[in-house]
TIZALO-156864 format. One record per residue (C-alpha): residue number from 1; x, y, z. Coordinates in pm, 1 decimal. Layout:
// residues N
<node num="NUM" xx="X" yy="Y" zz="Z"/>
...
END
This chain:
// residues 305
<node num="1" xx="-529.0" yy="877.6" zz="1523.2"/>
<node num="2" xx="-891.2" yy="924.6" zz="1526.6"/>
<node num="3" xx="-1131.5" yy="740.2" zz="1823.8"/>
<node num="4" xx="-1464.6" yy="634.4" zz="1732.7"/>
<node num="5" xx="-1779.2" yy="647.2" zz="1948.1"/>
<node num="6" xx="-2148.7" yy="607.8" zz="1815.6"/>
<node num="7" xx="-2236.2" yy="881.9" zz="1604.1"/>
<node num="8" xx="-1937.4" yy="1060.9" zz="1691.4"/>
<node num="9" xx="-1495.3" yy="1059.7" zz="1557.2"/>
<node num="10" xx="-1249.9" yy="1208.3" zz="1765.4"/>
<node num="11" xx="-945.8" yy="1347.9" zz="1723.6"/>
<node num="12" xx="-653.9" yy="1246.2" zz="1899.7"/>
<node num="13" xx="-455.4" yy="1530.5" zz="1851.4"/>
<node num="14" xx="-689.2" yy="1801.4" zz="1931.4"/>
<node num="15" xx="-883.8" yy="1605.4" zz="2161.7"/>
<node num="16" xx="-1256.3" yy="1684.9" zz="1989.4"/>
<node num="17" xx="-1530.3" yy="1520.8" zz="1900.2"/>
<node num="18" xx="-1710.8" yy="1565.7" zz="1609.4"/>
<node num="19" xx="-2075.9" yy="1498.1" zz="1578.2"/>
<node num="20" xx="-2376.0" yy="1464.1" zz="1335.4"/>
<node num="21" xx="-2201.4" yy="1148.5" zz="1168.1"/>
<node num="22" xx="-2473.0" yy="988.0" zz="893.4"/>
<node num="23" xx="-2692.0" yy="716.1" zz="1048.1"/>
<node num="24" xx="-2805.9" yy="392.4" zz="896.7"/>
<node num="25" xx="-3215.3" yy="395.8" zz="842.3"/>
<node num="26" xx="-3200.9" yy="35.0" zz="875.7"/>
<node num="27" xx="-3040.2" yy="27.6" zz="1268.8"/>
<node num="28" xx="-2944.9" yy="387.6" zz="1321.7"/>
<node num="29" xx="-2560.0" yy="278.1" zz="1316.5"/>
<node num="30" xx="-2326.2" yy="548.8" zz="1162.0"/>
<node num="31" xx="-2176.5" yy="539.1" zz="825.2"/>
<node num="32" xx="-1817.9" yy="612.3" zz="738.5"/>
<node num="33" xx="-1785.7" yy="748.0" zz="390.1"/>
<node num="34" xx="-1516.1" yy="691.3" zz="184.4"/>
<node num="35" xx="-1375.0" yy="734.6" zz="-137.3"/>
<node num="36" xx="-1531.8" yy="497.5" zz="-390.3"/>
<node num="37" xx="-1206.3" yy="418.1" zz="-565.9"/>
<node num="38" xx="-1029.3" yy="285.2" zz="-202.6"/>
<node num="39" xx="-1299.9" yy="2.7" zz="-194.1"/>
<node num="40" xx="-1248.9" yy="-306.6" zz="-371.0"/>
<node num="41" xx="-1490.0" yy="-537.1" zz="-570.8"/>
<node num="42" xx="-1592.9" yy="-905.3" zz="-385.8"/>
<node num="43" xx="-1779.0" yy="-1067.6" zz="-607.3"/>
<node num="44" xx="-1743.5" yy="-1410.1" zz="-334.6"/>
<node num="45" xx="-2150.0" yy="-1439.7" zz="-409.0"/>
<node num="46" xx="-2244.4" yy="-1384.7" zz="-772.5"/>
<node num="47" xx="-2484.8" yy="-1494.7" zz="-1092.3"/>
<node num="48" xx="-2224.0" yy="-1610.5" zz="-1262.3"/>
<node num="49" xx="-2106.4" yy="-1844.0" zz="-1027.5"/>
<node num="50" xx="-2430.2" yy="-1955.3" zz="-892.1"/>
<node num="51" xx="-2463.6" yy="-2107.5" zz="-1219.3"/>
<node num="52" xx="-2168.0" yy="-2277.6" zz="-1284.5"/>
<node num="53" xx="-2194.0" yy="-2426.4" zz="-953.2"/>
<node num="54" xx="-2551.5" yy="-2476.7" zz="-725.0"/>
<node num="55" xx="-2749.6" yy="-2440.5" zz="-1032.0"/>
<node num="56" xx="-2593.5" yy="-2669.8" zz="-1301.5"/>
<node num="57" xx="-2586.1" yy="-2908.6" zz="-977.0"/>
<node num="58" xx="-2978.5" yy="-2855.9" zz="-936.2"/>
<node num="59" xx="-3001.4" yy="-2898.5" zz="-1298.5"/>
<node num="60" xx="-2839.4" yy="-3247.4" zz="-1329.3"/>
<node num="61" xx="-3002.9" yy="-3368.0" zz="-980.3"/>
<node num="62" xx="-3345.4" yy="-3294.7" zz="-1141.2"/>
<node num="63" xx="-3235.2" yy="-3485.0" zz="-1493.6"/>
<node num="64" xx="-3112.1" yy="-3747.3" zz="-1352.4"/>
<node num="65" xx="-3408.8" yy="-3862.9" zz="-1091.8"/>
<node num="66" xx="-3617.6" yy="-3904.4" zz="-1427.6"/>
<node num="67" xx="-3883.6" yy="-3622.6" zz="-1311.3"/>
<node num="68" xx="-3869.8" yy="-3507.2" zz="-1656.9"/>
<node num="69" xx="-3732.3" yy="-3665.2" zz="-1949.8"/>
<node num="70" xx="-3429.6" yy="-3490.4" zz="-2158.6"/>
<node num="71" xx="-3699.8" yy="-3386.6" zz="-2416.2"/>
<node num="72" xx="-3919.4" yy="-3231.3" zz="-2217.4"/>
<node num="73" xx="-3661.5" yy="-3025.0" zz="-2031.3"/>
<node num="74" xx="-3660.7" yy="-2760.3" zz="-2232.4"/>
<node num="75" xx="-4019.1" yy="-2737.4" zz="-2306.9"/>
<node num="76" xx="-4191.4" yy="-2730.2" zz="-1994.6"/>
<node num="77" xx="-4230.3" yy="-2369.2" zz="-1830.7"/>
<node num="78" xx="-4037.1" yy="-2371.0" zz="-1480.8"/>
<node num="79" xx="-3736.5" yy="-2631.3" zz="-1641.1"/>
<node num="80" xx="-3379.1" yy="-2579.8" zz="-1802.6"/>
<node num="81" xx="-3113.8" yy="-2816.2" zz="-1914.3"/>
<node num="82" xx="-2794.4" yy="-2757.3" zz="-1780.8"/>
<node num="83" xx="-2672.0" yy="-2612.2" zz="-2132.0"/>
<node num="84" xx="-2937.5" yy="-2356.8" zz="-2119.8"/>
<node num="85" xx="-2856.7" yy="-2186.1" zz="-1814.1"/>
<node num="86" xx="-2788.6" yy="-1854.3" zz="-2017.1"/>
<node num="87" xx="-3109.0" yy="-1756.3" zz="-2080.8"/>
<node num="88" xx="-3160.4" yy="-1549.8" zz="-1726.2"/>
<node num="89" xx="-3517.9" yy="-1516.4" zz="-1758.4"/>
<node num="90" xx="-3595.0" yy="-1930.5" zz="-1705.0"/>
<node num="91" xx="-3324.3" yy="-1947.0" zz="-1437.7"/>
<node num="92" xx="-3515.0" yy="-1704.9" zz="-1249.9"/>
<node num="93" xx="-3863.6" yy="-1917.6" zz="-1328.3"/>
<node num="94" xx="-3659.1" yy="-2200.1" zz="-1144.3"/>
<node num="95" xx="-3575.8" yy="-2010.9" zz="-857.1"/>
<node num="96" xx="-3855.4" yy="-1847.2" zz="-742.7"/>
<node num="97" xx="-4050.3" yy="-2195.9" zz="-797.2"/>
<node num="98" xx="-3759.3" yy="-2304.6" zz="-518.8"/>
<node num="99" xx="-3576.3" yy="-2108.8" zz="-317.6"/>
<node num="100" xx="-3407.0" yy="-2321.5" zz="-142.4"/>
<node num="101" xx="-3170.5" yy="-2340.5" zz="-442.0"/>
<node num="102" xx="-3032.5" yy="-1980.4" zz="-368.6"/>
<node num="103" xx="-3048.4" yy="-2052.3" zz="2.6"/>
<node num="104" xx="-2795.2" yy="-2352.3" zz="-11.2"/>
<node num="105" xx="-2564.1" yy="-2175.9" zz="-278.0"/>
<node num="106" xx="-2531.7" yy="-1849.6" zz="8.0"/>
<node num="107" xx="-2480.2" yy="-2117.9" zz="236.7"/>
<node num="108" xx="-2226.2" yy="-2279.0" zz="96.5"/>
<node num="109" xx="-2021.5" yy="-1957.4" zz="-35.1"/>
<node num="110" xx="-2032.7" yy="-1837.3" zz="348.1"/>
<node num="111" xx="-1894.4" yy="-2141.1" zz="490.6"/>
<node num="112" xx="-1631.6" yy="-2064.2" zz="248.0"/>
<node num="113" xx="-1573.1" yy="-1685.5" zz="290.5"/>
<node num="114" xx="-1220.5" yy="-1697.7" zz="441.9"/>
<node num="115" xx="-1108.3" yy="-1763.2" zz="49.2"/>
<node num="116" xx="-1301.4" yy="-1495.0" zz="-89.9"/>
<node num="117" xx="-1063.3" yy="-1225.2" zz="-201.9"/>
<node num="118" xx="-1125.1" yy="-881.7" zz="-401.4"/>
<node num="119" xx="-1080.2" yy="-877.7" zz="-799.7"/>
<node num="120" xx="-816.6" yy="-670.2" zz="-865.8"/>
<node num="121" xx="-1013.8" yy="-662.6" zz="-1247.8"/>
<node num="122" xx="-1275.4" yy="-486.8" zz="-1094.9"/>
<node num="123" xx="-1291.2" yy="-78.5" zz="-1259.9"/>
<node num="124" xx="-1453.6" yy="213.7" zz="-1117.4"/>
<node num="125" xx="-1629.8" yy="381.7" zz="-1382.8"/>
<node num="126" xx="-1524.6" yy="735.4" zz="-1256.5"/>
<node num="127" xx="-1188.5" yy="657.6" zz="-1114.4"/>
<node num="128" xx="-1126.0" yy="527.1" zz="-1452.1"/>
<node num="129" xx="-1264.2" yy="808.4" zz="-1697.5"/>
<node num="130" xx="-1027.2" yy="1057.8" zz="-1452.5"/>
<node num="131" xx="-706.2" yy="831.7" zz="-1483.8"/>
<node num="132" xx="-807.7" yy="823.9" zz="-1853.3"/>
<node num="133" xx="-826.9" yy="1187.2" zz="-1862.0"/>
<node num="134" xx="-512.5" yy="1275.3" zz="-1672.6"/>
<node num="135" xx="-347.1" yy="1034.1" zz="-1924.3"/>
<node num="136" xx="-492.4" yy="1262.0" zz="-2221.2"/>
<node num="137" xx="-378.3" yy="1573.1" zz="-2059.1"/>
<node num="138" xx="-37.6" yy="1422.8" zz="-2024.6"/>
<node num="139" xx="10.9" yy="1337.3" zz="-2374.2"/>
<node num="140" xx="-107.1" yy="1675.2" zz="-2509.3"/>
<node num="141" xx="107.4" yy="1859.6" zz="-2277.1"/>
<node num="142" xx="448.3" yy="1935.4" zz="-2466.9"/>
<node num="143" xx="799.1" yy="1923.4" zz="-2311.9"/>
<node num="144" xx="947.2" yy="2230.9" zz="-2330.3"/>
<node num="145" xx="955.0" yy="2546.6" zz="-2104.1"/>
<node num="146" xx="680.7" yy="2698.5" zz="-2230.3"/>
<node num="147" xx="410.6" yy="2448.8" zz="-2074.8"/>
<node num="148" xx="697.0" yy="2399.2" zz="-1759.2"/>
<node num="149" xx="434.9" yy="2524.1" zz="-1515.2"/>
<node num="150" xx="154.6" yy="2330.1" zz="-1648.6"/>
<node num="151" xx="306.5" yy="1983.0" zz="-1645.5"/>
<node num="152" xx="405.6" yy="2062.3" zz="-1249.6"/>
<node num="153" xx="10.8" yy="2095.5" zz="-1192.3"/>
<node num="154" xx="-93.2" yy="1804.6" zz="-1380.4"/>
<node num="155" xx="198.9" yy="1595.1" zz="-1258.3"/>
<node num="156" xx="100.3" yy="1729.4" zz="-877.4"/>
<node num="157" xx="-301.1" yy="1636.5" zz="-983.4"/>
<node num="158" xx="-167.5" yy="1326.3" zz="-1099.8"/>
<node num="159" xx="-4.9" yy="1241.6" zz="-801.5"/>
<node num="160" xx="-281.4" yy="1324.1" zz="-574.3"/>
<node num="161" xx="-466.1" yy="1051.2" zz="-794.8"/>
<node num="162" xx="-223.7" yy="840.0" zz="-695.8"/>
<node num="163" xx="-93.5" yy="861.7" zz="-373.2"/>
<node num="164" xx="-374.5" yy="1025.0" zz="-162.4"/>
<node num="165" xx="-418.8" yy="961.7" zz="139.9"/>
<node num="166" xx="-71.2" yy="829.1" zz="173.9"/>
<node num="167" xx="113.5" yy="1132.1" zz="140.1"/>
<node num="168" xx="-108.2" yy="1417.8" zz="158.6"/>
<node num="169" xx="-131.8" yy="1843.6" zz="148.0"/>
<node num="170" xx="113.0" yy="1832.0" zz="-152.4"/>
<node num="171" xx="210.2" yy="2204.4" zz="-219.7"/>
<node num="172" xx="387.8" yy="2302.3" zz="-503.3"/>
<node num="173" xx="670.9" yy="2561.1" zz="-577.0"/>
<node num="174" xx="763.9" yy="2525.8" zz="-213.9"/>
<node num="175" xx="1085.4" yy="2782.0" zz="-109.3"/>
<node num="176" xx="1329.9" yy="2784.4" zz="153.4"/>
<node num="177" xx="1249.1" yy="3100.3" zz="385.8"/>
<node num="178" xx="1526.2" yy="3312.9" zz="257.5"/>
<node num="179" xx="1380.4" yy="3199.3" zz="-86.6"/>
<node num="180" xx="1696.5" yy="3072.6" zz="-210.4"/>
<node num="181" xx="1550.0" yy="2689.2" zz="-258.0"/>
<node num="182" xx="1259.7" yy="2618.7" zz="-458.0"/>
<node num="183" xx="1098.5" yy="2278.1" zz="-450.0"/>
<node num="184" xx="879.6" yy="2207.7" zz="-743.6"/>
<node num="185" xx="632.2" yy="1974.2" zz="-543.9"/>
<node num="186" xx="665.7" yy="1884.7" zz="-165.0"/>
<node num="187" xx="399.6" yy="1615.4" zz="20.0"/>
<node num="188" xx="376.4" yy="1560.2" zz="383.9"/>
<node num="189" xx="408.1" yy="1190.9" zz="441.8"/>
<node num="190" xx="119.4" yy="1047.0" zz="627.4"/>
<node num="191" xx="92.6" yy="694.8" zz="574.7"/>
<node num="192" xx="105.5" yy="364.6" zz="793.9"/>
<node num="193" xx="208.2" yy="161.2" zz="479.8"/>
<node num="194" xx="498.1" yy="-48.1" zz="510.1"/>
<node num="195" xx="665.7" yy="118.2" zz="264.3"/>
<node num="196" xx="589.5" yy="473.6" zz="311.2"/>
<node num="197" xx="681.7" yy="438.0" zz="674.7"/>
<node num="198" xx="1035.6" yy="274.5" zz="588.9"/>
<node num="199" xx="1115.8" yy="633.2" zz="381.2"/>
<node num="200" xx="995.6" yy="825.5" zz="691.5"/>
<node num="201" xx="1215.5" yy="601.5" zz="966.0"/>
<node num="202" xx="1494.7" yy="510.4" zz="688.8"/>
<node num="203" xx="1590.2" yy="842.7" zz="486.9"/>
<node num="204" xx="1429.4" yy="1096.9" zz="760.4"/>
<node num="205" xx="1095.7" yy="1143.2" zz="494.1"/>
<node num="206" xx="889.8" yy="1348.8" zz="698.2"/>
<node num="207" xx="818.1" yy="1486.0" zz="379.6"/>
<node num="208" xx="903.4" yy="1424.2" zz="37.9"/>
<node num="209" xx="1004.3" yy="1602.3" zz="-225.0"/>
<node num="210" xx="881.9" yy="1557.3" zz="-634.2"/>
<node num="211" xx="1088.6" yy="1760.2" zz="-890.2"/>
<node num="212" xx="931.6" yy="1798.3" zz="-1225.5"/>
<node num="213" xx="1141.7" yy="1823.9" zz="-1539.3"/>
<node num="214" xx="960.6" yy="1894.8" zz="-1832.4"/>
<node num="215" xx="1229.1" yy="1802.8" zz="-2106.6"/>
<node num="216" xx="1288.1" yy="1510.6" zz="-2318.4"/>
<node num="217" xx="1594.4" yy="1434.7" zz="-2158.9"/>
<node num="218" xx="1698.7" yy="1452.7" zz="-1814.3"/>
<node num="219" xx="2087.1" yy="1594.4" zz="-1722.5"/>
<node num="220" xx="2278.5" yy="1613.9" zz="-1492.3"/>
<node num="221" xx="2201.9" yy="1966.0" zz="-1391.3"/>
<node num="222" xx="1914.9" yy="1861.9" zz="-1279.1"/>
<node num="223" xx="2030.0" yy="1559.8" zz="-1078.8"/>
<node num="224" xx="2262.7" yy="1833.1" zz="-894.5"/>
<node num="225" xx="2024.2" yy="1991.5" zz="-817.4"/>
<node num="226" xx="1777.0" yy="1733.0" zz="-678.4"/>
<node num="227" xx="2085.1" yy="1578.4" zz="-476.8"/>
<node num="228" xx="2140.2" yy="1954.8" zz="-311.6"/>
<node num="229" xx="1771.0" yy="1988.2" zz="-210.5"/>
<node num="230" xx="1831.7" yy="1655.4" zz="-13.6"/>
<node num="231" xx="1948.2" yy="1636.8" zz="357.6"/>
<node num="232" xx="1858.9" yy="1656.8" zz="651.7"/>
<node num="233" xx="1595.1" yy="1930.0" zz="630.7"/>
<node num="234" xx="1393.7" yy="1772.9" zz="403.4"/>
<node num="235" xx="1484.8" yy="1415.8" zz="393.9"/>
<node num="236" xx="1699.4" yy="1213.7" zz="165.2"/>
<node num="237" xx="1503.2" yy="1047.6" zz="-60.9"/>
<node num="238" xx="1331.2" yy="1269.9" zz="-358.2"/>
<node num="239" xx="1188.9" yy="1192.1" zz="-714.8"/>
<node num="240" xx="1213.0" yy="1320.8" zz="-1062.6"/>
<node num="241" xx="893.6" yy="1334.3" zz="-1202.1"/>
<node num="242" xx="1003.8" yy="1380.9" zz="-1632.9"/>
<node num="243" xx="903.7" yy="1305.9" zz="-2004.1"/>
<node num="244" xx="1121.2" yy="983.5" zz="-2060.7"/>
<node num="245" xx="1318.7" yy="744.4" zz="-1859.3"/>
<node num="246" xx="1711.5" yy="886.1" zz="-1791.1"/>
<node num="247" xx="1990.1" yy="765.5" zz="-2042.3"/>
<node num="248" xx="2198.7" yy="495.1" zz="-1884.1"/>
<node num="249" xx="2500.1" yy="780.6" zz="-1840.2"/>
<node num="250" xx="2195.6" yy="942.4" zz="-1622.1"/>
<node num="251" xx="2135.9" yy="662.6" zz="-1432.6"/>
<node num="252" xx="2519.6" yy="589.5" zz="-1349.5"/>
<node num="253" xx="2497.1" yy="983.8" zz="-1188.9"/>
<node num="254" xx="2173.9" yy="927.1" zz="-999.3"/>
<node num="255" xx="2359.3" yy="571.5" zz="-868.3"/>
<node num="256" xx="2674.5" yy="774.9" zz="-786.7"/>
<node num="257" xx="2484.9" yy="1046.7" zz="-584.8"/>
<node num="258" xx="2358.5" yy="707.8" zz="-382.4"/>
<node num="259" xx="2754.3" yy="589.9" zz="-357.7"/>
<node num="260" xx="2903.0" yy="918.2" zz="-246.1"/>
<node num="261" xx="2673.2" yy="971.4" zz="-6.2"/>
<node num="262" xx="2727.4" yy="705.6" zz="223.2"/>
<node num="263" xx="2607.2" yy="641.7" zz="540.2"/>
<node num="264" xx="2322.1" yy="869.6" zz="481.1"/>
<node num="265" xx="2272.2" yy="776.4" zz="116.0"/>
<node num="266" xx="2078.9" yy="963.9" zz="-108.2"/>
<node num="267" xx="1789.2" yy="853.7" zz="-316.9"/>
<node num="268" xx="1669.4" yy="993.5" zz="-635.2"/>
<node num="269" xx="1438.7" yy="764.5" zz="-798.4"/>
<node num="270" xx="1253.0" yy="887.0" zz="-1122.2"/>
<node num="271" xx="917.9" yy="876.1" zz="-1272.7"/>
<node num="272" xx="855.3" yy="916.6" zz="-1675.7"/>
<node num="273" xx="534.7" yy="956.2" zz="-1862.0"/>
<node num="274" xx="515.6" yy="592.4" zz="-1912.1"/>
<node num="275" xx="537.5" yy="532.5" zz="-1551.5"/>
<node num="276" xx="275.7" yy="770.7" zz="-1468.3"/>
<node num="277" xx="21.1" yy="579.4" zz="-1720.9"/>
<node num="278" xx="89.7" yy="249.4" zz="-1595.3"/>
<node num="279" xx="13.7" yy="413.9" zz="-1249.4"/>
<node num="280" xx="-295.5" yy="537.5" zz="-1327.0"/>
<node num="281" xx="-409.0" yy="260.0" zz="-1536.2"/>
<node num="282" xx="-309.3" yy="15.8" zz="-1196.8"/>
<node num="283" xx="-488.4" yy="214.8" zz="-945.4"/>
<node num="284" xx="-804.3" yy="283.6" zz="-1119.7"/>
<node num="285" xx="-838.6" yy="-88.3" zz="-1166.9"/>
<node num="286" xx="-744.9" yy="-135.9" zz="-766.4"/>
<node num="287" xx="-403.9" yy="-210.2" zz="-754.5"/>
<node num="288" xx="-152.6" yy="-45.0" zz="-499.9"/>
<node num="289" xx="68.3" yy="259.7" zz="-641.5"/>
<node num="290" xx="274.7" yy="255.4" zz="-354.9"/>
<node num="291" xx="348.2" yy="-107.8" zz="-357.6"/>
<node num="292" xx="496.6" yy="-23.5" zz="-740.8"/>
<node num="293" xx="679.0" yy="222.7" zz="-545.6"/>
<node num="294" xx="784.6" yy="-15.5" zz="-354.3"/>
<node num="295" xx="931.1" yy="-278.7" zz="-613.2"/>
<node num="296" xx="1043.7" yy="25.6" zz="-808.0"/>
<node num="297" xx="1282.1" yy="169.4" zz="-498.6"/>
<node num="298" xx="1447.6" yy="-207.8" zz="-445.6"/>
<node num="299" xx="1510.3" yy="-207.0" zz="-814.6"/>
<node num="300" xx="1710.6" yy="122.8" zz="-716.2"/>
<node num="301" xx="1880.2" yy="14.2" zz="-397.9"/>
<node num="302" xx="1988.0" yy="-300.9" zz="-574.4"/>
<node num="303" xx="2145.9" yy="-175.3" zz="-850.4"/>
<node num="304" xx="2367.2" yy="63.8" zz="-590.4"/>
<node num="305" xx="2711.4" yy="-96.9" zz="-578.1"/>
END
């Protein structure tokens, strides 16, 4: 946890404080910066709806108290009739001849702020050119073990994309100190969400573990082997990152490794290509990849008999 005092963070855990924080020019207050792609759109006060609403009411107000006639609407410098209010350059004539127009739409839209709420249609121009290029790199990448090791780095990049700062300092090719385990990616799991916090507390996921399969189809072999990784050294929930979604004979195993491990079930949940794009394509337009995660792991534990 991190303590804030002007100009200055602090951290809990090794009790420092950390000056030189950037300062507002306006009142000297410091700035946090964060990353651009965490911060959602609220377009509660906007052109668009100034229009539709305190304008077009201006408009009609003005028509209708005969100071100019229908005709002459459109003709005299400074006017508009409401079915003109596309053309920007005479709405902003009107305006600055009375301000008071933008001053009582403001108004209005603050006394009403407790409905504003973020577009989730809002895109970040470079949070989506990434996602679209991690999507490229992903299709050109072939399955097969000759480009084994590359997939791992772009599925690990992909999941930073995703996930950070939920779960956080992923490593990959991680090994047991006698070297007799090797984890293909491993993230330390950092995060207050709901969900996140549920895997910690529920299925001891201090960490968790991502195993990348870079074939066409997953086997059982590889489930094995996922279900030995987990316990209680490493927590009991891990996920296959592969190409394509498991048969349904793959799926009864993964749901069987869940059964037979009861109390302490074990969860594999898995993760194909077409996952991943939906992922990115969701977060770069500011939706929540972990509350997918979410809906995806209930889908999971409600399909365990």
């Amino acid at each position: 946890m991190h303590y804030w005092r002007r100009n200055s963070v602090r951290d809990s855990a090794t009790g420092e404080w950390y000056e030189d924080l950037p300062v507002s020019s306006v009142d000297g207050s410091p700035i946090l910066l964060v990353t651009r792609r965490l911060v959602r759109a609220l377009p509660w006060i906007n052109y668009d709806d100034f229009l539709r609403t305190e304008f077009k009411a201006y408009l009609t107000a003005r028509r209708e108290s005969g100071r100019r006639s229908a005709l002459n609407l459109s003709k005299q410098p400074g006017t508009l009739e409401p079915s003109s209010v596309a053309d920007k350059t005479e709405v902003v004539t009107v305006t600055r001849a009375d301000m008071s127009i933008i001053d009582r739409y403001v108004r209005t839209r603050e006394r009403q702020a407790t409905d504003a709420r973020p577009t989730l249609e809002y895109i970040d121009d470079d949070s989506y050119h990434e996602a679209e290029l991690l999507k490229t790199r992903l299709a050109a990448t072939r399955p097969g073990r000759e480009q084994a090791a590359e997939y791992q780095r772009l599925v690990l990049e992909i999941l930073n994309y995703l996930f950070s700062p939920e779960l956080i300092d992923g490593q990959p090719e991680v090994r047991t100190i006698d070297g007799t385990e090797r984890r293909d990616i491993i993230f330390t799991n950092d995060s207050d969400e709901s969900f996140w916090d549920y895997v910690r507390t529920a299925h001891d996921g201090i960490v968790v573990m991502f195993e990348t399969k870079n074939t066409d189809e997953l086997d059982i072999a590889a489930i094995n082997q996922t279900a030995t990784y987990l316990g209680d050294r490493i927590g009991r929930m891990g996920i296959i990152v592969t190409r394509n979604s498991p048969s349904d004979a793959m799926k009864k195993k993964i749901f069987s490794v869940g059964n037979d491990s009861a109390p302490n079930r074990k969860v594999i949940l898995t993760l194909s290509d077409a996952h991943l794009r939906d992922l990115l394509d969701l977060c770069c337009k500011g939706g929540s990849p972990t509350t997918w995660m979410q809906k995806h792991y209930r889908a999971f534990r409600t399909a365990i008999q």
